[in-house]
N, C-alpha and C positions, 0 to 999 in steps of 0.2 A: 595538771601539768606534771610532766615527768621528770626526774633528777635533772639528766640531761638536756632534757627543754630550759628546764630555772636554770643552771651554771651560763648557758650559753646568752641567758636573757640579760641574767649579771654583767656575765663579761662587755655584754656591749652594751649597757649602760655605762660602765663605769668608763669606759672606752671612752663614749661620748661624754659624761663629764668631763672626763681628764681634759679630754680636747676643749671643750668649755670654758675650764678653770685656764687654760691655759692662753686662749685667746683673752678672755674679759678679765683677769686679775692678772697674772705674772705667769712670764714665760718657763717659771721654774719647776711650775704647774708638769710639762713634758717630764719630767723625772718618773711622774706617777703613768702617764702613759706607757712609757719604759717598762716602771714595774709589771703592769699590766700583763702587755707583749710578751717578759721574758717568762712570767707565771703560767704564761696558757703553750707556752713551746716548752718551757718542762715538765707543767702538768699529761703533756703528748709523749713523751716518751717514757716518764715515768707512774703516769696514770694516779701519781699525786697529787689533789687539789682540796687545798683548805675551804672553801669554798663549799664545795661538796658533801665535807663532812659536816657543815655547819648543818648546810641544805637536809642530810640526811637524818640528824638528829631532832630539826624542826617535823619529822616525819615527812619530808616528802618520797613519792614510792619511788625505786627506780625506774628506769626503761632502757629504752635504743631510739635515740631518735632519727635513726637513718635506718630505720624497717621499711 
């Protein structure tokens, strides 16, 4: 699997917990959905994502995943 492939897997995982945590424990849970959302629209125009760099130092290789 490719860098791009993992962030995007992350991302909608954590997506879906958030949304999880937020329905079965506490509505406060959304906060983290927020964070989410606003991390993958800044990581879009700034092509900065912590996330990534974790990813990349675990050695995952790059790619494109929209070849």
């Amino acid at each position: 699997m490719t860098l791009d492939r993992s962030v995007m897997l992350f991302a909608g995982i954590m997506t879906l917990l958030s949304v999880a945590l937020t329905w079965w424990v506490s509505p406060l849970w959304m906060w983290f959905t927020v964070f989410i959302g606003a991390n993958m629209i800044q990581s879009s125009f700034t092509g900065f994502c912590p996330a990534a760099m974790v990813m990349r130092k675990l050695g995952i290789k790059k790619g494109c995943a929209f070849e």
